[in-house]
N, C-alpha and C positions, 0 to 999 in steps of 0.2 A: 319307178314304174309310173308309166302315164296312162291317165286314166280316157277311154274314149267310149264316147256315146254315138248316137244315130244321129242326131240331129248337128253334129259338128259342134265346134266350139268349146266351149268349159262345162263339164254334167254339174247340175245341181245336186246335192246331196243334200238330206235333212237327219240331222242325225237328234234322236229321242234320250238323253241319259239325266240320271241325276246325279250324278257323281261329278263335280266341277275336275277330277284330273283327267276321267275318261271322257272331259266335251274338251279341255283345253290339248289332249295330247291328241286324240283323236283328229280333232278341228285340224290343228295344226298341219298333222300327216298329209292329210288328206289336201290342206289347201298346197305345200308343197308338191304334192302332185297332179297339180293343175285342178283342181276343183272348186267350186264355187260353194262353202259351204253354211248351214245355218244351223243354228241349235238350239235344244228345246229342252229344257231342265223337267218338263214337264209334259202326261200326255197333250191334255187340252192345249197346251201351249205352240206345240206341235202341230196338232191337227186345226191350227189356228192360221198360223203359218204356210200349210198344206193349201189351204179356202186361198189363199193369196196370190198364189202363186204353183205353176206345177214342178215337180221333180224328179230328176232321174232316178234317184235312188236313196230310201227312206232307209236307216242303219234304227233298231230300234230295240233298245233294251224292256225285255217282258216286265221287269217288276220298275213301276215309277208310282211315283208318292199317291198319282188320284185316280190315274186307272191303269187297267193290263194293257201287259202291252198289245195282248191279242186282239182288245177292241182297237187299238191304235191298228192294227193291220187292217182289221173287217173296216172301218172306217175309210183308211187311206183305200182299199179294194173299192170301195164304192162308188169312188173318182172318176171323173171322167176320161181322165187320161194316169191312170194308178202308176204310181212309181214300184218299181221291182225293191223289192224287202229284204236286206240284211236283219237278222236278228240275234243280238248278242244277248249273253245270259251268264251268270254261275250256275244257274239252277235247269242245266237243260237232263231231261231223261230220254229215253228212247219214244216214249208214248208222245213226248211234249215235242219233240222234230218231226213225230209222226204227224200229231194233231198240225203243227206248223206249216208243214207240205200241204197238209190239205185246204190249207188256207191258201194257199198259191206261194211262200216264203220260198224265193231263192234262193238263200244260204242260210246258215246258221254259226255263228261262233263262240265257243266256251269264252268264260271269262276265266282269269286273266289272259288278254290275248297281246300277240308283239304287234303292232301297229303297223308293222310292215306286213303282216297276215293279214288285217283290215284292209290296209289300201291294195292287196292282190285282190282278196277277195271282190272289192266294190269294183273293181277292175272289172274281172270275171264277169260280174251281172251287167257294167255298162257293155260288154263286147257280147255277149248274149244275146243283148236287145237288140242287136243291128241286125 
């Protein structure tokens, strides 16, 4: 599956996890299907990242070691040009994709997820934004 955005070319993805096999398999997926992508073991690390440069689409796991990941969203939302938000999780409930929507989050995916579910989904939000 190829991935495409608006602005043509390879989407940037910044994907948020702490888990080294969910950024190594992830990464991977994802750079196979034509992406440009970066990763962030951490929020601040991320949203460090973000200041730098803008991105198509921020993949971002809710619990990481120093903040939620929901301030990692209100953050990236504050951008001047916001990247559309995948958010993965083990701990998602109904109130917590509720609360997420309201936040503007495009997708949501349980954890454990098959990485070919990720790279449709990031799909999905880059053909959205066109």
């Amino acid at each position: 599956m190829s991935i495409d955005v608006q602005h043509g070319g390879e989407p940037a993805i910044l994907l948020f996890d702490d888990d080294l096999g969910t950024i190594d398999t992830a990464s991977y997926a994802l750079r196979q299907s034509g992406a440009l992508v970066a990763t962030a073991l951490t929020g601040n690390e991320g949203l460090r990242r973000a200041l730098e440069q803008p991105f198509d689409v921020a993949v971002v796991d809710l619990r990481l070691p120093d903040i939620f990941g929901t301030e990692v969203i209100d953050a990236l939302n504050s951008a001047l040009r916001p990247p559309k938000t995948l958010v993965i999780s083990a701990f998602l409930t109904f109130d917590t994709v509720v609360d997420l929507m309201r936040r503007g989050v495009s997708d949501v995916l349980g954890k454990p997820f098959l990485v070919e579910d990720l790279v449709e989904r990031v799909a999905q939000i880059g053909r959205a934004s066109c």
